[in-house]
Structures are given as C-alpha cells and as structure tokens.
C-alpha positions in Angstrom: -16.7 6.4 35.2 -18.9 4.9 32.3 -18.0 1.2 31.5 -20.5 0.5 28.6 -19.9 1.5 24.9 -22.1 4.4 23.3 -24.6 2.2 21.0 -23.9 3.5 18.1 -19.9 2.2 18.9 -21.9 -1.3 19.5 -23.4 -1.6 16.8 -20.6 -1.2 14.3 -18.7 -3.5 16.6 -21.6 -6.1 15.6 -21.6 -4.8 11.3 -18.0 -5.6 11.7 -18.8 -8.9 13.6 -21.3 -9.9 10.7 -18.9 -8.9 8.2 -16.3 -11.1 9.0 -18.7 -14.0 9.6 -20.1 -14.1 6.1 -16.8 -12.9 4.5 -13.7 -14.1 6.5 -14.7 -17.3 8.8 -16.4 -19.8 6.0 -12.8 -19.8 4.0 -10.7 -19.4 7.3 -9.9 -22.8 8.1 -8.3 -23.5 4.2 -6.6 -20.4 3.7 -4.7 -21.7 7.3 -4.1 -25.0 5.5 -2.8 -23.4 2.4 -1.0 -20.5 4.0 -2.7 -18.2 1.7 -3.3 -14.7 1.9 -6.8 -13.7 0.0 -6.6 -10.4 -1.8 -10.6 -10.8 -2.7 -11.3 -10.7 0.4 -8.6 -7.8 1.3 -10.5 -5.7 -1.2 -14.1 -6.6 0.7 -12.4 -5.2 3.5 -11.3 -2.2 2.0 -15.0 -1.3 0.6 -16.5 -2.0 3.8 -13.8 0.6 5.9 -12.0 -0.8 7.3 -8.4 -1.0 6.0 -8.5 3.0 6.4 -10.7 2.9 9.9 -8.4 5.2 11.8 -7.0 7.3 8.7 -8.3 10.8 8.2 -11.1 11.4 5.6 -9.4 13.9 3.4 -7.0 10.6 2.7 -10.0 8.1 1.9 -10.3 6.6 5.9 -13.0 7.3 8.7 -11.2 8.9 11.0 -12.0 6.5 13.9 -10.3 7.2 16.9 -8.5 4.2 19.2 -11.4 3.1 20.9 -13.4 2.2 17.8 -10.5 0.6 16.0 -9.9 -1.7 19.0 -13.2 -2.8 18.7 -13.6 -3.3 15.2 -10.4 -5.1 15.8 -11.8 -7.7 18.8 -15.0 -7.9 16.4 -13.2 -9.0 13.5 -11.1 -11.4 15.2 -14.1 -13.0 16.9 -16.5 -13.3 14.1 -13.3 -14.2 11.4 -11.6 -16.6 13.8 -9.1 -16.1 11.5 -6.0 -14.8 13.6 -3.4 -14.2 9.8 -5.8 -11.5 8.6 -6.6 -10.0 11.8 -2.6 -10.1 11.6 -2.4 -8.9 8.2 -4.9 -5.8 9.2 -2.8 -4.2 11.9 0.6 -4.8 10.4 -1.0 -2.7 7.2 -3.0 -0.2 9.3 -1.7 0.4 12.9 2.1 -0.4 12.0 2.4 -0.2 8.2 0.5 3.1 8.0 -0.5 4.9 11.3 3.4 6.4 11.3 2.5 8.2 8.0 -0.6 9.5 9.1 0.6 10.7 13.0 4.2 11.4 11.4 4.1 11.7 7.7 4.4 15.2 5.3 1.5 16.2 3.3 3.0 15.2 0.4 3.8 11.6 1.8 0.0 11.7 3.0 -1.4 12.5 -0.1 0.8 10.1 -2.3 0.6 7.3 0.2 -2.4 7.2 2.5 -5.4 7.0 0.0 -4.0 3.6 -1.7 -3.7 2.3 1.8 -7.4 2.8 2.9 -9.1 1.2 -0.2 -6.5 -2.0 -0.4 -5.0 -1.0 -3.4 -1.7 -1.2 -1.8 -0.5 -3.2 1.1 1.7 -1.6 4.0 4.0 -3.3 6.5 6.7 -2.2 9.2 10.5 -3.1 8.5 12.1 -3.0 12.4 13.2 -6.8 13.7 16.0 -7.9 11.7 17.8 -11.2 12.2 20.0 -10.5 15.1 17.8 -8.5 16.7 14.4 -8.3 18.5 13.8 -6.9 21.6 16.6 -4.4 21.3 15.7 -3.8 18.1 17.0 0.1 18.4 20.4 -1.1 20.3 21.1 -3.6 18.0 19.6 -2.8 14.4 22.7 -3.5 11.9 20.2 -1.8 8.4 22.2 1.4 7.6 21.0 3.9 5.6 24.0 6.7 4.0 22.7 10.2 2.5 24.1 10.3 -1.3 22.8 13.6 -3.1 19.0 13.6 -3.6 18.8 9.9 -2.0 19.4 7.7 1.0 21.6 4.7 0.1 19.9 1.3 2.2 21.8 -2.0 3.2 20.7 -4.2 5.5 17.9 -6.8 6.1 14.8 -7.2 7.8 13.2 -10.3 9.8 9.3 -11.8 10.1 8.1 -8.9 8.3 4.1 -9.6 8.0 2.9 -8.5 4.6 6.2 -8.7 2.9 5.6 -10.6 0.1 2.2 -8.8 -0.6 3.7 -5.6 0.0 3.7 -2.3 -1.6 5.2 0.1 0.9 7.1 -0.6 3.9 8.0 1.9 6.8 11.3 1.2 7.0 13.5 1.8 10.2 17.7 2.4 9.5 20.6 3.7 11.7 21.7 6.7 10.0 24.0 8.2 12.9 25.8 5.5 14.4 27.3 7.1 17.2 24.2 8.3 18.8 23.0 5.0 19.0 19.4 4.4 19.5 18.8 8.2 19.2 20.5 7.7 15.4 17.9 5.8 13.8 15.8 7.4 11.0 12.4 6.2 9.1 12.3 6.0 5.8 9.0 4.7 3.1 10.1 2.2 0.9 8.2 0.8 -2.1 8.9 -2.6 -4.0 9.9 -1.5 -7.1 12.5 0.7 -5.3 16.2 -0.1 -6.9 17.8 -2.4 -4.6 15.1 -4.2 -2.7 13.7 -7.2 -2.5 12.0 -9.5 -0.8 13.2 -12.7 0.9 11.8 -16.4 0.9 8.5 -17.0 2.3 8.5 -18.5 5.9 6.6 -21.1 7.1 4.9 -20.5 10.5 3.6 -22.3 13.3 0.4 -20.2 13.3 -1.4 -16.9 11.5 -0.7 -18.7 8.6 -3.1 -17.0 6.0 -0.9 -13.8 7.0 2.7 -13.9 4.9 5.7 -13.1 6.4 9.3 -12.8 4.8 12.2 -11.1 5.1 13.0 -7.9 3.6 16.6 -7.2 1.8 18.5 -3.6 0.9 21.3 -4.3 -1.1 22.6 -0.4 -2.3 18.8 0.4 -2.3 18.0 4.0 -3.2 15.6 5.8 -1.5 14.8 9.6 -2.2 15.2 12.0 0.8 11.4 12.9 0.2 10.8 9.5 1.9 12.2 10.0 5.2 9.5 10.3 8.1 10.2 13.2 10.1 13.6 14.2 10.5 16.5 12.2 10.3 17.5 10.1 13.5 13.7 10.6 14.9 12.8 7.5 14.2 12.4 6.0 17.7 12.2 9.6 19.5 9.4 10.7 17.5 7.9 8.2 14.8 8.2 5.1 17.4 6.7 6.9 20.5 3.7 8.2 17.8 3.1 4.8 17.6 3.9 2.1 19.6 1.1 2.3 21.7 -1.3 2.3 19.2 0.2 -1.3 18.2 0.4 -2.3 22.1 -3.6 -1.3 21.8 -5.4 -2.5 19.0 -3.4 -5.2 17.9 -3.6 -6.7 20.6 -7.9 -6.5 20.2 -7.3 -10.1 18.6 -6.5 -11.7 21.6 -9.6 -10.3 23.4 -12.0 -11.3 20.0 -10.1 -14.3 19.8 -10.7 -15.2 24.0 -14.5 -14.5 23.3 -15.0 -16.6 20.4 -13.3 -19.7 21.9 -15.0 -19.1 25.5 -18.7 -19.2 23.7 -17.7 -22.0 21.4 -16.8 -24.3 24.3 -19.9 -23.1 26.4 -21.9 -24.4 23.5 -19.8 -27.8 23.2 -20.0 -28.1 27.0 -23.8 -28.0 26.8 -23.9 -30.5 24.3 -21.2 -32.8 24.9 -22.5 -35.7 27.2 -20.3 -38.3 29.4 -21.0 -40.2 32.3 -25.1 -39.8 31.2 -24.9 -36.2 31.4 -23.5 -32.9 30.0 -19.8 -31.8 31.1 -20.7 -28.4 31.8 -22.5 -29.8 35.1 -19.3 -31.0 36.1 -17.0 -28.5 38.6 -14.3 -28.8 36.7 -15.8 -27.6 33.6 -17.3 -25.0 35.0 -14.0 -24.1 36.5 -12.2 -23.5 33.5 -15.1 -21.4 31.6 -15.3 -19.0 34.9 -11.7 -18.6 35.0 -11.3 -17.7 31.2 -14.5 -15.3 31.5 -12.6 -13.6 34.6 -9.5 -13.0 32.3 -11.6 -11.8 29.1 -13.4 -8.8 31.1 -9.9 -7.7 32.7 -8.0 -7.8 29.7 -10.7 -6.3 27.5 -10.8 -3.4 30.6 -7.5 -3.2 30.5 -7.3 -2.7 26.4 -10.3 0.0 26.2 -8.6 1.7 29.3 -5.6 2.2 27.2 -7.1 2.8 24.3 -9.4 5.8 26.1 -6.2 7.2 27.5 -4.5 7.9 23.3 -8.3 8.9 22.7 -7.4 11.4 25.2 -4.1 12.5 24.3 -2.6 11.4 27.4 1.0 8.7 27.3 0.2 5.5 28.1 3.4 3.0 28.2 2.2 1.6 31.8 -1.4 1.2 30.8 -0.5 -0.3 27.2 2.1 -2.3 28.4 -0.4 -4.3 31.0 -2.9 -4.6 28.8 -0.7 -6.4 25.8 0.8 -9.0 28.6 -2.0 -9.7 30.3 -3.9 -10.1 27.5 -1.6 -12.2 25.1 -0.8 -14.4 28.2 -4.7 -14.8 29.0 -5.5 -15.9 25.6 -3.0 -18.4 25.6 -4.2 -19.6 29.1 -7.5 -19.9 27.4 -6.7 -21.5 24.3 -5.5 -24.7 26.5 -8.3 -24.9 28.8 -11.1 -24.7 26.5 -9.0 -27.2 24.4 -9.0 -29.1 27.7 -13.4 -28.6 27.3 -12.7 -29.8 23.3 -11.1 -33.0 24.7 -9.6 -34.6 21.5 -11.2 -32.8 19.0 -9.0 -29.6 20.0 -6.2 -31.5 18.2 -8.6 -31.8 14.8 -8.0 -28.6 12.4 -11.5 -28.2 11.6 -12.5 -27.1 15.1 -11.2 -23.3 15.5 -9.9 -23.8 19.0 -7.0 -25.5 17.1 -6.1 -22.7 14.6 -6.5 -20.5 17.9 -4.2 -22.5 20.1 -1.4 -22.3 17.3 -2.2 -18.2 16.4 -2.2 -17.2 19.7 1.4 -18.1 20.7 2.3 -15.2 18.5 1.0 -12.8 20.9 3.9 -13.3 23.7 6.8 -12.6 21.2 5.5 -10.2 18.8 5.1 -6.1 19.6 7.9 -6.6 22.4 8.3 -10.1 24.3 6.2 -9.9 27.8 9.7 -9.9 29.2 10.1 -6.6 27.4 6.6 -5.5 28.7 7.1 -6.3 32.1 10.6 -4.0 31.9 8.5 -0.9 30.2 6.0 -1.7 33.3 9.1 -1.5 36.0 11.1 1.3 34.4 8.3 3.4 34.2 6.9 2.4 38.0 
C-alpha cells in the first residue's frame, strides 16, 4: 500500500493549481454575480490540457488515466474556487465526452473527439428530464423511433449543464419500450440538428458561471451513424462505461473545494481577534477546523481509492458510491462550519466561503441523490 502521489503526478496537480489561480479565481466572484460562462477562459483551458486530459492522443487529449484527472480536478477546484466551471469541465469531459471515447466508433471518435479536447466545441449529457431523476432509466418519457437512414427524437431534457453553450450532447432515448430500462439507446446530437433546441436559461442557487437549460426534441432527426453502441445499450453498456468515472472525478470539486475553504479559515482564524486574542486559540475553533480536516483526508482516500480501482480495470459501484456521499455531504458539513469561523462575513459575496456554501449543495442531488448512493451501497452489500 503506497498512500503518497508519484511527484511528477504532484506537480501537475500544483501547474493545474497555478493555472487556475492566475486564470480562473481573479474573475470568479463576477462571473457568479453575472451568471456568465467565459469562453476566453474555456479556450485557456483547452491550450493548457485540460479539456482533453483523459482523451486519447490520437484524438488531441493526454491520455490521463482516473487518477490524474481527479487530481487535476480537486486542483482546479481549489485554486479556481470557482465551483460553475469546475461544473462546466466535467459535464463536457467526464459526462459529455468520456461515453464517446470508452463507447464511441472510430468514425464518431474521429469526427467528434478532437473538437472536444481543444474547446472548439462544448459537450454535455442529455439523461434527467422533468419527471424524472433518480429513476431516470424507469422513468425517461424522450423516445427516439428508427425512420430509414435516421432516428426520429421527441422528448425533453432537464438541468442540462452546458446546454446553452453546447455543441454536442450525448443524448439518452427509450427506443424499446417494453424492455424497459434495458430499451434505452444513446444517441450524439448536435445543435444545428433539425428539430432541436434549446430551452430558457435557468437561474440557479449556486454554480452559477456554469449554464444550465433544458434541452427540446420536437421530430428531431438524428442519423443512425450517431447511435453509441448498439441500440437499447445505453444503460447496459454506455452508462456502466461511465458512471463511475462521473461518481470519481466530478466529485474532485468537493475535495478541492473542502481544502480551499479549510486553509482560508485557518488563515482568518489566525488573524481574526476577539476577546484580546485570536479565535483560533479558542476550543471551539479549533474544533471545527479538526473536524473538517478529518473529513477532507477520508473523502479524498476514499476518491483516489476509487479512482485506483477504474485505473485498474476493476468495478467499483461500492467504492464510488461512498466516496461521492461522503464526500458531497462532507463538503457541505464544511461549508457551514468554516462559515461558522467567517462569522458574518460568510454571508458577504466577496469572501469565497459564500460562493462555496451555495455551489456545494449541488453535490447531494446531482450524479444520483445520496439517497440513490446509499441504495447502490446496499444493493450491492
């Protein structure tokens, strides 16, 4: 058992650390107020690596395995304390993409893949729809009919992150009712397709520089050439490809997210005086720091333990599941006590605890509820 990362792996984690310090934090705290997605600073990302970090290198990427892209993942999200790009990232990469690149034909791959790593296109994933979440394969109402050369879409999907930005979407659709969740195909669907569009713009409660829409089919045509393996595979083989990838390095932003807010408040502690002398003397302080500290190293254990296990071919719904609960329920645990340590100025939007506390409730609900999780955790025990 080794528990330390190989030094060249630590050092890119602190490149990517410095990267998004000088090129994601200074800006983060308007792009929340505006709600604005920055494609300048998309395209920095692509030139630097890392919208293709786990994509092959025949395709433009740099073939990172999991472990590397969770922690260029929790090193983004710590230095960028910036949880809507972190947001943006994955949805484009692990969801958006990662199912054409474990899943995808050559030809798919070679159209698709290379416009993904530099950032000249956007990805997302079209699975939660309106009436459906967790049992997004049970209950998914999007229907997709085989007419000639073409599949014929109808349907709509729900908080869809990069839909209005996007250029491709992996799209999921029932395409053999009767078989239920087993009849559910994947199909790649572009903007300009005939008979798609994008819904209004929400407004969110946090990851607000990430946009989020929903996605509409009305009669949209979508050539057979675009299905993702073969039809009615789409949770049987394209979900299972990557699901745990999501449940892995998405969930890194929690973890780089934990660690920012945990030194931030160390610092303030040390510097913030009441009763003639610093809080962090005081038991209570010090109670809350060593609590969240205890939850960063298990759930960042937890994460690189799951993240070894794909790195080594082996399943991992147990492993992946603990680590996304514990970890999105630590971060929120952490997000209120070291606003606790903030005092009032947690509730002011230019401290970062504050854009954290609001970003982090996504983590719960998004990727399967931790409801769901503990149910994958049970079923599988």
């Amino acid at each position: 058992m080794d528990f330390s990362l190989s030094k060249e792996l630590v050092d890119f984690r602190e490149s990517v650390r410095q990267f998004a310090i000088q090129h994601v934090k200074p800006t983060a705290e308007q792009r929340d107020l505006d709600e604005r997605w920055d494609p300048d600073i998309w395209r920095k990302m692509g030139e630097f690596g890392l919208l293709g970090l786990c994509f092959p290198e025949e395709y433009g990427g740099s073939g990172a395995d999991c472990l590397t892209t969770t922690v260029a993942t929790e090193a983004f999200a710590e230095g960028a304390t910036d949880g809507g790009l972190t947001l943006a990232w994955g949805a484009h990469t692990i969801i958006g993409t990662m199912p054409i690149v474990l899943c995808g034909t050559k030809e798919q791959k070679e159209r698709y893949v290379p416009k993904l790593a530099s950032g000249e296109w956007v990805a997302g994933l079209g699975l939660t729809e309106p009436g459906s979440g967790s049992d997004a394969a049970g209950s998914m109402e999007t229907r997709a009919e085989k007419k000639g050369d073409r599949y014929i879409l109808n349907g709509a999907k729900m908080f869809i992150t990069n839909g209005p930005i996007g250029d491709v979407f992996t799209v999921m659709a029932v395409t053999d009712k009767k078989k239920g969740p087993l009849g559910i195909s994947v199909f790649l669907v572009e903007k300009n397709f005939p008979g798609f569009r994008v819904g209004k713009k929400l407004k969110k409660m946090g990851m607000r520089s990430s946009t989020t829409s929903e996605l509409i089919f009305e009669d949209c045509e979508v050539p057979a050439e675009n299905m993702i393996e073969k039809p009615n595979s789409g949770f049987l083989r394209v979900g299972k490809a990557t699901l745990e990838w999501e449940r892995t390095v998405l969930v890194a932003s929690a973890i780089g997210s934990m660690h920012h807010m945990l030194d931030e408040s160390i610092r303030y502690a040390k510097a913030r005086r009441q009763f003639g002398e610093p809080i962090a003397r005081f038991q209570a302080i010090q109670e809350k720091i060593s609590r969240v500290r205890m939850k960063l190293d298990a759930s960042r254990l937890l994460l690189y333990k799951s993240a070894v296990m794909k790195d080594q071919g082996k399943p991992a719904p147990i492993e992946s599941s603990l680590a996304k609960v514990h970890a999105t329920e630590a971060v929120i645990e952490a997000a209120y006590e070291m606003g606790q340590i903030h005092g009032g100025y947690c509730f002011i939007h230019e401290y970062p605890v504050e854009r954290a506390y609001r970003d982090c409730r996504l983590g719960t609900l998004g990727g399967g509820t931790s409801e769901v999780m503990r149910s994958i955790i049970a079923a599988n025990l």
